[in-house]
VOVEXVO-638027 format. One record per residue (C-alpha): residue number from 1; residue in one letter; y, x, z. Coordinates in Angstrom, 1 decimal. Layout:
ATOM num residu      Y      X      Z
ATOM NUM      a      Y      X      Z
...
//
This chain:
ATOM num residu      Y      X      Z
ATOM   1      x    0.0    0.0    0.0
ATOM   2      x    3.7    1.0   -0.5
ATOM   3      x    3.8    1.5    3.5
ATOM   4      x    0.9    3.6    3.8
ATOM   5      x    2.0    5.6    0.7
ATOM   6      x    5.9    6.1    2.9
ATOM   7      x    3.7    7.4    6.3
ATOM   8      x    1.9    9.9    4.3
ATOM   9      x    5.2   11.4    2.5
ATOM  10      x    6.7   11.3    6.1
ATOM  11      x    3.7   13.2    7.7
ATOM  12      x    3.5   15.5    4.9
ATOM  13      x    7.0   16.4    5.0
ATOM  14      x    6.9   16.6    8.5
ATOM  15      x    4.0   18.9    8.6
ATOM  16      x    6.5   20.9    6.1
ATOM  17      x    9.6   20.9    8.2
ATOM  18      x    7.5   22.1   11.1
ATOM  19      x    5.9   25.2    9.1
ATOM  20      x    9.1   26.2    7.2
ATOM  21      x   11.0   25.9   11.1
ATOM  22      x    8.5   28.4   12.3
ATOM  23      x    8.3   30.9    9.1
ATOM  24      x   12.1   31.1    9.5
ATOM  25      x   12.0   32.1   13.3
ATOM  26      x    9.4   34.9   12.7
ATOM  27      x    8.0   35.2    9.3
ATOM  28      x    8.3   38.1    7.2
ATOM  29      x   10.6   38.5    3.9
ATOM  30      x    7.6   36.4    1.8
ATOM  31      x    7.3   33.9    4.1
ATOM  32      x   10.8   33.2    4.4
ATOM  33      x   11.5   33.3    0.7
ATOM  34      x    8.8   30.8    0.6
ATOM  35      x   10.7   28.0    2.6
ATOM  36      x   12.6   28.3    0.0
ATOM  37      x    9.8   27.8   -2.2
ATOM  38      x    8.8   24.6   -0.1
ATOM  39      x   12.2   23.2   -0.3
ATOM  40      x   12.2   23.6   -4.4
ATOM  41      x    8.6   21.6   -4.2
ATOM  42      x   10.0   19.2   -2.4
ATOM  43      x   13.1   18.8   -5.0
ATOM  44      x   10.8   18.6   -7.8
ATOM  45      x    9.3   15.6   -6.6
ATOM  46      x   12.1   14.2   -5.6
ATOM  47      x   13.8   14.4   -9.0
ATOM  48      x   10.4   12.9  -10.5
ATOM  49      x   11.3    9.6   -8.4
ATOM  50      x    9.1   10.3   -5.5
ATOM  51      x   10.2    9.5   -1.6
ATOM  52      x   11.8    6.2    0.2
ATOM  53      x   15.0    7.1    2.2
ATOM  54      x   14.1    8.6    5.0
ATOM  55      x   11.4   11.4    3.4
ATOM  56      x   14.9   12.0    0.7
ATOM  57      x   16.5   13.1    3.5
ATOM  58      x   14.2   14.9    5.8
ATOM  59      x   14.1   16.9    1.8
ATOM  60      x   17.8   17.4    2.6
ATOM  61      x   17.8   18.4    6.2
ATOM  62      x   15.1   21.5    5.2
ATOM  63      x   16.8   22.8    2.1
ATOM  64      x   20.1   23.0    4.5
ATOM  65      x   18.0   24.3    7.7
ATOM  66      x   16.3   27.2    5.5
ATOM  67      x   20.0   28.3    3.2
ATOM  68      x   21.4   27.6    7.2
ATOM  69      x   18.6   30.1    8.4
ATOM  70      x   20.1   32.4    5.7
ATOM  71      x   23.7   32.2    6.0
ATOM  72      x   24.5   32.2    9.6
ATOM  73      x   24.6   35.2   11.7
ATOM  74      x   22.3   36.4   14.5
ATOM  75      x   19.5   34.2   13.1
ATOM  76      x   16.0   35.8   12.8
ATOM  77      x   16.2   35.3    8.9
ATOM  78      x   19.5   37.0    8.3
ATOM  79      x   18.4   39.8   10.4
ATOM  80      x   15.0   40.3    9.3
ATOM  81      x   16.4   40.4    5.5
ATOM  82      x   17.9   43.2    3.9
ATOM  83      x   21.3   42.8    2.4
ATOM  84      x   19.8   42.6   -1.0
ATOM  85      x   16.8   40.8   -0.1
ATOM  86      x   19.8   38.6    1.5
ATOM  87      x   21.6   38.3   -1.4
ATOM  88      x   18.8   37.4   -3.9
ATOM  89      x   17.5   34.5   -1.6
ATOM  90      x   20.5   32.9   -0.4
ATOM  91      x   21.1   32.5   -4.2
ATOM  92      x   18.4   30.5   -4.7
ATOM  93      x   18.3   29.1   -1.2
ATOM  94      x   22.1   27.4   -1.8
ATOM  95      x   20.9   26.3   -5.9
ATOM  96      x   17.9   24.1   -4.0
ATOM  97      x   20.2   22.9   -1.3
ATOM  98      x   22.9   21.6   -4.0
ATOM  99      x   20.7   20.0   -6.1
ATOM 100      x   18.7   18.4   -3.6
ATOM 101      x   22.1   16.7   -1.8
ATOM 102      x   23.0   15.7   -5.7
ATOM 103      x   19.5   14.2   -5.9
ATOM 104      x   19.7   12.4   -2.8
ATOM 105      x   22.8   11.2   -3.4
ATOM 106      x   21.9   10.0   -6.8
ATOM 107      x   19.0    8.3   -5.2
ATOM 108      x   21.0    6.4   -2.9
ATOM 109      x   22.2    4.1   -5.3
ATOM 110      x   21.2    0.7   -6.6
ATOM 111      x   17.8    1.7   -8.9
ATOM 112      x   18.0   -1.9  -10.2
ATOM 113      x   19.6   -5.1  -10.3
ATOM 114      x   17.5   -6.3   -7.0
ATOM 115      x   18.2   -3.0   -5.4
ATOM 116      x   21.2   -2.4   -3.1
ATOM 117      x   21.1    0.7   -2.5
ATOM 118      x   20.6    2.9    0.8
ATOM 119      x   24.5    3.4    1.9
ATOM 120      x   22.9    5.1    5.5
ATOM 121      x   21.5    7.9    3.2
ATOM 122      x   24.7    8.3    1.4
ATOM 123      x   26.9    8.9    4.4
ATOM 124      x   23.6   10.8    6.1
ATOM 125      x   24.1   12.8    2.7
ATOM 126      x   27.9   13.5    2.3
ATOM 127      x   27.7   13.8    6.1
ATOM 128      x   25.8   17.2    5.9
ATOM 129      x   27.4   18.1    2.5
ATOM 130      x   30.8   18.1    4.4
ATOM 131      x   29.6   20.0    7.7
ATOM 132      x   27.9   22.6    4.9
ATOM 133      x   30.3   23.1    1.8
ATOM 134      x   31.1   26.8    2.7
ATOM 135      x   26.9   27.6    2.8
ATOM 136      x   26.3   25.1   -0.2
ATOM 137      x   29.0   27.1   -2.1
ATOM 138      x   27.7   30.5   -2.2
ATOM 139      x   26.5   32.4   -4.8
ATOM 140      x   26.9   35.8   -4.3
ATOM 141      x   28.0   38.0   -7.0
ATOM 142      x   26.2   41.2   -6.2
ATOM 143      x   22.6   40.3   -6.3
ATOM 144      x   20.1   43.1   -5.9
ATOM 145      x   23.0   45.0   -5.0
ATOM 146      x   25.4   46.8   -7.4
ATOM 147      x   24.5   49.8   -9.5
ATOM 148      x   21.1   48.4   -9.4
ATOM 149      x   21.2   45.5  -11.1
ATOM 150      x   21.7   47.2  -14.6
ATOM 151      x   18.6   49.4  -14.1
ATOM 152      x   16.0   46.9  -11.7
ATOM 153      x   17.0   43.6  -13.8
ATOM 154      x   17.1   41.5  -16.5
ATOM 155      x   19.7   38.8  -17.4
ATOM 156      x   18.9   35.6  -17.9
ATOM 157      x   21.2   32.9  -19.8
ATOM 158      x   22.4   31.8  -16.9
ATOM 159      x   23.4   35.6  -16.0
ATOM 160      x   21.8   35.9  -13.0
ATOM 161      x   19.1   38.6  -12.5
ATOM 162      x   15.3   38.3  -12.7
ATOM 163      x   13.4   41.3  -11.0
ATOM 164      x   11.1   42.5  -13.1
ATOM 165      x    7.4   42.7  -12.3
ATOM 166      x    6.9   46.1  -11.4
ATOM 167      x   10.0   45.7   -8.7
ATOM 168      x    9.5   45.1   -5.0
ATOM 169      x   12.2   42.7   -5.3
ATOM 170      x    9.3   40.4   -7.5
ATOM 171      x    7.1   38.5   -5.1
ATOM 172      x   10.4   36.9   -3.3
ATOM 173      x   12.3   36.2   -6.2
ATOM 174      x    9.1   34.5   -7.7
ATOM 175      x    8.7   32.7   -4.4
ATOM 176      x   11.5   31.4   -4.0
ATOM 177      x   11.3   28.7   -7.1
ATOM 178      x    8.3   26.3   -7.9
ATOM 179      x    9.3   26.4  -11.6
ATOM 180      x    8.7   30.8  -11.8
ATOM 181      x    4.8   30.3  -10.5
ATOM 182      x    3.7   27.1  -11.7
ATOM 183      x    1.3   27.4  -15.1
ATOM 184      x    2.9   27.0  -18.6
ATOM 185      x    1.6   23.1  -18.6
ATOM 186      x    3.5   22.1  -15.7
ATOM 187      x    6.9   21.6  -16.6
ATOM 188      x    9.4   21.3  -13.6
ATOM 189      x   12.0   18.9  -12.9
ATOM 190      x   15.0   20.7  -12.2
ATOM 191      x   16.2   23.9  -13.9
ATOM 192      x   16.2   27.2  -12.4
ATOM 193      x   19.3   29.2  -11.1
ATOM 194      x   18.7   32.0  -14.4
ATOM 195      x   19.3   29.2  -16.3
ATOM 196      x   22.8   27.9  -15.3
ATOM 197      x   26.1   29.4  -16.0
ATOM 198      x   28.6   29.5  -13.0
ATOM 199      x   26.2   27.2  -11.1
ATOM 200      x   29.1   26.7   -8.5
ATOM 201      x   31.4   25.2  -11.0
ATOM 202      x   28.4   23.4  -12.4
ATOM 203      x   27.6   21.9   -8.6
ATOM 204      x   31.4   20.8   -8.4
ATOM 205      x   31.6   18.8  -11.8
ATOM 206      x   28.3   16.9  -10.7
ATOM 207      x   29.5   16.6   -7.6
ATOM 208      x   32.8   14.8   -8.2
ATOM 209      x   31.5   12.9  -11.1
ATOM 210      x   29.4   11.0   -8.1
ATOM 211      x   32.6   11.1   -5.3
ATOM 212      x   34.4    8.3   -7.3
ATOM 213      x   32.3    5.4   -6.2
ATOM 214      x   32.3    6.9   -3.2
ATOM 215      x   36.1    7.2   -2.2
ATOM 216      x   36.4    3.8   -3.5
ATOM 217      x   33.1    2.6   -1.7
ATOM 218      x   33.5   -1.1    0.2
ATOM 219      x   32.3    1.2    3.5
ATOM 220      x   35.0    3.0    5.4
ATOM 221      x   32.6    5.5    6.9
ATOM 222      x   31.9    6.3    3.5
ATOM 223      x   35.3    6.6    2.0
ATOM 224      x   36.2    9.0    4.7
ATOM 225      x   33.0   10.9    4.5
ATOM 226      x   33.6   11.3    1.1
ATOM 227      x   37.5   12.3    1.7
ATOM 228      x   36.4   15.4    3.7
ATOM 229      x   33.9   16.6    0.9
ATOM 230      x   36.3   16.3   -1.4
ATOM 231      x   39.0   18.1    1.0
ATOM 232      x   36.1   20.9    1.2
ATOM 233      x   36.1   21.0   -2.2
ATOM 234      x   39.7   21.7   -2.8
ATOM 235      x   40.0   24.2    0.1
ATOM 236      x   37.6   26.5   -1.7
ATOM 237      x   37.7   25.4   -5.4
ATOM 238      x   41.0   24.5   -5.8
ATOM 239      x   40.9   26.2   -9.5
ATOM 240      x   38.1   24.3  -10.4
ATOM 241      x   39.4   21.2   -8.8
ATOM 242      x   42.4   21.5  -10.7
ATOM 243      x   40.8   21.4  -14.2
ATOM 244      x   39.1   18.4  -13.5
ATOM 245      x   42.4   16.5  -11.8
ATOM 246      x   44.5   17.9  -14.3
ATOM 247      x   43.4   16.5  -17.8
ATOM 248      x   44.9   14.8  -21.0
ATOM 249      x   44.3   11.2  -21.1
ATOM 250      x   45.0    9.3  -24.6
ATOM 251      x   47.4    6.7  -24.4
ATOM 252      x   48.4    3.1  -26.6
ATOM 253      x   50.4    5.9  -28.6
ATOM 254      x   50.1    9.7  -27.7
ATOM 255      x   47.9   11.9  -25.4
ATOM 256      x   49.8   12.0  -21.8
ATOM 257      x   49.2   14.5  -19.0
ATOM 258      x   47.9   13.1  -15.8
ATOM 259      x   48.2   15.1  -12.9
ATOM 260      x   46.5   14.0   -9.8
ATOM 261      x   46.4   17.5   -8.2
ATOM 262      x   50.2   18.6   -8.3
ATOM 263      x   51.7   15.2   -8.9
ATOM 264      x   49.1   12.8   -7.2
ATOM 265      x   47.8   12.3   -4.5
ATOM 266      x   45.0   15.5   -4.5
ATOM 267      x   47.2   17.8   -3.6
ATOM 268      x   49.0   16.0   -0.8
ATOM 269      x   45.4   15.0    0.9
ATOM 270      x   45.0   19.1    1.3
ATOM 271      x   48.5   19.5    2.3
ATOM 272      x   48.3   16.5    4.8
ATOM 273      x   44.9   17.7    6.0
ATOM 274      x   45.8   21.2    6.9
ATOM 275      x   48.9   19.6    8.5
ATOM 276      x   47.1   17.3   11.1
ATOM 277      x   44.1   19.8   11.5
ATOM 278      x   46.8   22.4   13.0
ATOM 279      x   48.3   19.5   15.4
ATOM 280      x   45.7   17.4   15.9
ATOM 281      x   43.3   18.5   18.5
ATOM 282      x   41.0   14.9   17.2
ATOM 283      x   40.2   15.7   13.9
ATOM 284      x   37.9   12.9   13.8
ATOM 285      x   40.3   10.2   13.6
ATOM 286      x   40.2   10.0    9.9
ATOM 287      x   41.9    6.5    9.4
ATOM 288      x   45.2    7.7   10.2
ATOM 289      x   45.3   11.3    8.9
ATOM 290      x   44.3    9.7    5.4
ATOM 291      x   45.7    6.6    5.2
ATOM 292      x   48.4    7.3    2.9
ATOM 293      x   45.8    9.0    0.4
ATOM 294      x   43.9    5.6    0.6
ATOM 295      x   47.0    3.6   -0.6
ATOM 296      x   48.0    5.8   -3.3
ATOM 297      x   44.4    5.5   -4.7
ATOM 298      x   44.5    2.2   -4.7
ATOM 299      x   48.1    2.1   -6.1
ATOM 300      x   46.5    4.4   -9.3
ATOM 301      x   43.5    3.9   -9.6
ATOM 302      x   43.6    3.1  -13.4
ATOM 303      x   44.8    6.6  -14.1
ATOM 304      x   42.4    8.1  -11.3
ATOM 305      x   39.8    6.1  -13.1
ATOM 306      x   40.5    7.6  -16.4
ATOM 307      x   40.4   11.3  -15.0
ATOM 308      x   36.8   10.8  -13.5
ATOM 309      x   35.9    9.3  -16.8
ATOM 310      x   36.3   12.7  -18.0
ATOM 311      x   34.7   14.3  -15.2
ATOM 312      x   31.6   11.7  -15.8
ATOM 313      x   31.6   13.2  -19.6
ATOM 314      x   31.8   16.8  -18.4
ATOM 315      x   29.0   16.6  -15.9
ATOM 316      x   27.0   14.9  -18.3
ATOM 317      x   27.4   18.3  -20.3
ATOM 318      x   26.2   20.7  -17.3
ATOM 319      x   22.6   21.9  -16.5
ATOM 320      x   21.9   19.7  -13.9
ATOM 321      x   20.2   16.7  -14.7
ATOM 322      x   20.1   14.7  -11.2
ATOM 323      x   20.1   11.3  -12.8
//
């Protein structure tokens, strides 16, 4: 039955969580680069449809635990890792992460037109995304460590490096990904990092192509949720955030600038953000320290509807196919 098939997924994910917990509190370099390995198992069926709500984000929760694991000082992972080793992992470690939050949050919404949706997911989602942007945002530039990388590597499309064989960078680098050890029939759900260009800037487009429905969402908890993602966002990708809010939009006659970064309301959510956050001590009272982005939304939203139209078209365009 559908019920039975939900308490299996939940004990086997479970029973995944609790291994991948313990590998990253004293496993060695394999084992660790294999929770990563587990997390981009668990993304691959969740792209293929599989999971109810709460296995979708118990996928969530270990993708963020194990790039967490990575990332954050004084943890047994980050100190048992190299700096290289480091470096190659978290790369793949944040690519899972990212597109497992985009799935998830994909998967949140109506499948159907008897389906409402799962809006606890979403916020659970955009909840983590917010509390996680820095972590979810890394890709380190120097993977496998700088002069090395012309002589120990090969470039990929996507520019990134794959180690080859021979190298004792190999075994984690081939852990790390269900789709480098799974046979030639098998053909995974979601592409690899080697295969993306500027995966970051890839992650945002996808990312705000979804935040739309989302700012505008009959939910408050999910509006303002969504606000502080997108406040994330522009703290540490204003450029790319700028090209998206900052597009040509044709008009009855001629093609007219819209601005909804210097001239709209974008840029004064930052500004107002960083105000309050120095002289607010509560920076949990979102109602009033966004209010005023609220009403100019609603006041615009034609034009702002017209910009993420564009977005929608750009992300479309991007290697990540969440939908």
């Amino acid at each position: 039955s559908p019920d039975q098939v939900e308490a299996f997924h939940l004990v086997l994910i479970e029973h995944c969580r609790t291994v991948v917990e313990d590998a990253l509190q004293r496993g060695e370099p394999i084992a660790i680069a294999n929770c990563i390995g587990v997390s981009s198992v668990l993304l691959d069926r969740l792209m293929a449809g599989f999971f109810t709500s709460e296995p979708v984000f118990e996928a969530v929760h270990i993708a963020m635990l194990t790039l967490n694991s990575l990332t954050a000082s004084g943890t047994y992972a980050s100190r048992t890792l190299a700096n290289v080793d480091q470096n190659l992992l978290v790369a793949d470690s944040a690519h899972v992460a990212r597109l497992t939050c985009l799935t998830a949050l994909q998967r949140s919404r109506p499948m159907g037109a008897y389906d409402t949706g799962d809006d606890d997911l979403k916020l659970a989602v955009l909840t983590k995304m917010g509390e996680r942007m820095r972590q979810l945002l890394l890709v380190p530039s120097n993977l496998l460590g700088g002069g090395q990388v012309s002589q120990v590597t090969m470039r990929n499309k996507g520019g990134y490096p794959t180690p080859p064989p021979n190298s004792r960078f190999f075994p984690l680098w081939q852990s790390a990904s269900l789709s480098r050890c799974c046979p030639p029939s098998f053909q995974c759900t979601y592409p690899d990092l080697t295969s993306i260009d500027e995966p970051d800037r890839a992650f945002v487009v996808a990312l705000m192509a979804d935040i739309h429905s989302m700012l505008i969402d009959k939910r408050r908890d999910i509006r303002e949720e969504a606000v502080v993602v997108v406040v994330s966002l522009l703290q540490r990708r204003r450029g790319i955030m700028s090209e998206l809010l900052i597009t040509d939009i044709r008009g009855e006659h001629r093609m007219e600038t819209v601005d909804l970064m210097n001239r709209g309301g974008f840029g004064a959510l930052l500004v107002a953000h960083e105000a309050t956050t120095i002289t607010e001590k509560d920076s949990s009272r979102h109602a009033q320290k966004y209010g005023s982005f609220f009403e100019w939304l609603e006041r615009n939203q034609g034009q702002v509807a017209a910009v993420f139209h564009g977005i929608h078209v750009q992300a479309s365009r991007v290697a990540i196919p969440t939908n």
